[in-house]
C-alpha positions in Angstrom: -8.8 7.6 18.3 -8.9 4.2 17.3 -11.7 2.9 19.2 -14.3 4.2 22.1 -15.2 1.9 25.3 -18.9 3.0 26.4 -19.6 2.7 30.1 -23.3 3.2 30.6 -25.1 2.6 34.4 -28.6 1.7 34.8 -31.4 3.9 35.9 -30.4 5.9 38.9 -34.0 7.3 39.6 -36.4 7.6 37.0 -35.1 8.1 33.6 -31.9 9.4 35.0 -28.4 7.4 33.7 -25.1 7.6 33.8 -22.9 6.9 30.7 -19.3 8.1 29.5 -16.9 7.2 27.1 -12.7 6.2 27.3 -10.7 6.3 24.6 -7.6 4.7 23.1 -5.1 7.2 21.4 -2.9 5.9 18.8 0.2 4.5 19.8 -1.3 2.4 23.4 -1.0 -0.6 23.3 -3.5 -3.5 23.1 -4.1 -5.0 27.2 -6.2 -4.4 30.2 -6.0 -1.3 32.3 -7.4 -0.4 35.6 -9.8 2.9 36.0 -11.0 4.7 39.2 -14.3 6.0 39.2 -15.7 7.8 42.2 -19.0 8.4 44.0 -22.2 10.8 42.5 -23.8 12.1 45.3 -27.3 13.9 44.2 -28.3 14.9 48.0 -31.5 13.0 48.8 -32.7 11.5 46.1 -30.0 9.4 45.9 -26.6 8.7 46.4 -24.5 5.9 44.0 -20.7 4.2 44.8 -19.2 3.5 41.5 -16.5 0.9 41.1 -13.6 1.9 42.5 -11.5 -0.6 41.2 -12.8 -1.5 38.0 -10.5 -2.8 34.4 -11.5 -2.7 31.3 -9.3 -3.8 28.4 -8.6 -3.0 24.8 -8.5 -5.6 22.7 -6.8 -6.1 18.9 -8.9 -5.7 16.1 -8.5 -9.4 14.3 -11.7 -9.2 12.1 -11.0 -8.6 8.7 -13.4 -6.4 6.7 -16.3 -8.3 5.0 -16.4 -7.4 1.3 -19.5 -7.7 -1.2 -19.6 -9.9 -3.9 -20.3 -8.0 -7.5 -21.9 -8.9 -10.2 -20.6 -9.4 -13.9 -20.8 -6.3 -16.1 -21.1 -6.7 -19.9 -20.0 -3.4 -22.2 -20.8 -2.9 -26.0 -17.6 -2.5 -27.7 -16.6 1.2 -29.4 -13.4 0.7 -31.0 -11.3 -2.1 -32.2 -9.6 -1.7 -28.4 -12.7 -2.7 -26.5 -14.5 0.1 -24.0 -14.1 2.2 -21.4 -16.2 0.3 -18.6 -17.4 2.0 -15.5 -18.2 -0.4 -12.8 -19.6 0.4 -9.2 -17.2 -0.5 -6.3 -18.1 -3.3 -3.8 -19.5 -2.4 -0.7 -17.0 -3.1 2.1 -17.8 -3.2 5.8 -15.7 -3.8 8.9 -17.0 -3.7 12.6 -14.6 -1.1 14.0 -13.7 1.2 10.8 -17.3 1.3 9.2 -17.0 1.3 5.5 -13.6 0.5 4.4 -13.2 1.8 0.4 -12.0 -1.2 -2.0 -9.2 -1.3 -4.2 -9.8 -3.3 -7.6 -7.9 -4.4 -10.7 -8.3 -3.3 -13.5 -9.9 0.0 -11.9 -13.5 1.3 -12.7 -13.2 3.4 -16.3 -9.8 1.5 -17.4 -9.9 0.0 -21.1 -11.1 -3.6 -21.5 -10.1 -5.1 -24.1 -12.9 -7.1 -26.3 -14.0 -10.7 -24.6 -13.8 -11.4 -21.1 -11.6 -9.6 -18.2 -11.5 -10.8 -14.7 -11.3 -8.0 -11.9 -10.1 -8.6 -8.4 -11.1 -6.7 -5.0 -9.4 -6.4 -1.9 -9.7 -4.3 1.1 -7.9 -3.9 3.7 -8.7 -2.6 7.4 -7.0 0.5 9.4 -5.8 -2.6 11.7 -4.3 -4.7 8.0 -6.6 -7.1 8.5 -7.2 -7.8 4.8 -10.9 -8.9 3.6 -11.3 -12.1 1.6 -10.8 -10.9 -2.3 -13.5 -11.1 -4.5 -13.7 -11.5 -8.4 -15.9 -10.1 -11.0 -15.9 -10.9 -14.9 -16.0 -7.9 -17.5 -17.3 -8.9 -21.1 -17.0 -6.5 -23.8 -18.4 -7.7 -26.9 -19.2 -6.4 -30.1 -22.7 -7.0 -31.0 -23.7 -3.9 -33.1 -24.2 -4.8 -36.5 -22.2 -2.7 -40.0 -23.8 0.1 -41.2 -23.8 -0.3 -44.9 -24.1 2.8 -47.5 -25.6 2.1 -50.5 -24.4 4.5 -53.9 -26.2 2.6 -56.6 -29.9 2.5 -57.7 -32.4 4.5 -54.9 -35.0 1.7 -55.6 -34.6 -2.1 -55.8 -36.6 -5.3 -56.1 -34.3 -8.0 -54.4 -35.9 -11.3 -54.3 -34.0 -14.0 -52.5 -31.7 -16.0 -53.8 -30.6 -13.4 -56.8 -28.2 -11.7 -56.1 -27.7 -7.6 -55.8 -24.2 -6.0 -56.5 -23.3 -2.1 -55.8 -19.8 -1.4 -56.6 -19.8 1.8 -54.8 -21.6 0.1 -51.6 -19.2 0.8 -48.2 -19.6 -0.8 -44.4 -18.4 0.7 -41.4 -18.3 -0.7 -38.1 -16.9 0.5 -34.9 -14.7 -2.6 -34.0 -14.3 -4.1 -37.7 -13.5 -0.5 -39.0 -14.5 0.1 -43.0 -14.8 -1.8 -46.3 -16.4 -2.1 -49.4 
């Protein structure tokens, strides 16, 4: 069912009310249609006429989905390639479907590269009614310093400007890979 009309009546006596729903099945087509309702008699208490010749009509669904805007994520590099980032989706909300789910590029746990990566949103409506897109930026940087391994002498004085040399000393670093 793509979408429920809600007929509700005042109060009849006391608390009492009348409601009930109509429906549109897939496939009818968008326009205005006449119903029939007929009479509730509840003996003396009282007795109400409903319309008798009443419309109501269906109307196309022409508002697009509104879609919320995310904020920039920022991902510590682990290999020369950049990260795996995992990024929460936009919220996207539409008046007649509810939430709508997002699609966005490149997708949450893809590979970004080091520096900065734009991703784009869009969603789109069971009626194509397609929300405004929305951008985010990805960073992955590589701010983790070498590790360096020192083979020579366990204890040093190093007094600045001199100069220390170890010629079995190594670095390693996730992005930069290893030296010595």
């Amino acid at each position: 069912m793509l979408g429920v009309l809600v007929i509700s009546v005042g109060v009849l006596v006391g608390v009492d009310t009348l409601h009930g729903t109509l429906g549109r099945e897939e496939g009818e087509s968008v326009g205005t249609y006449a119903y029939t309702l007929g009479a509730l008699d509840a003996g003396p208490d009282y007795r109400y006429v409903l319309d008798t010749a009443a419309h109501f009509t269906i109307m196309p669904d022409v508002v697009a989905p509104d879609i919320a805007a995310h904020v920039d994520v920022s991902e510590e590099a682990v290999s020369p390639s950049g990260a795996n980032v995992t990024y929460s989706l936009p919220t996207v909300t539409d008046d007649v479907d509810g939430n709508v789910l997002p699609t966005c590029v490149p997708s949450s746990g893809s590979l970004f590269a080091l520096g900065e990566t734009h991703v784009s949103c869009s969603a789109i409506d069971s009626s194509g009614n397609a929300a405004p897109l929305t951008t985010f930026t990805v960073t992955v940087r590589d701010t983790t310093r070498p590790a360096l391994i020192l083979v020579g002498e366990p204890s040093i004085t190093y007094t600045t400007p001199a100069s220390f040399v170890d010629d079995g000393a190594q670095w390693s670093d996730a992005v930069d890979g290893t030296g010595n």
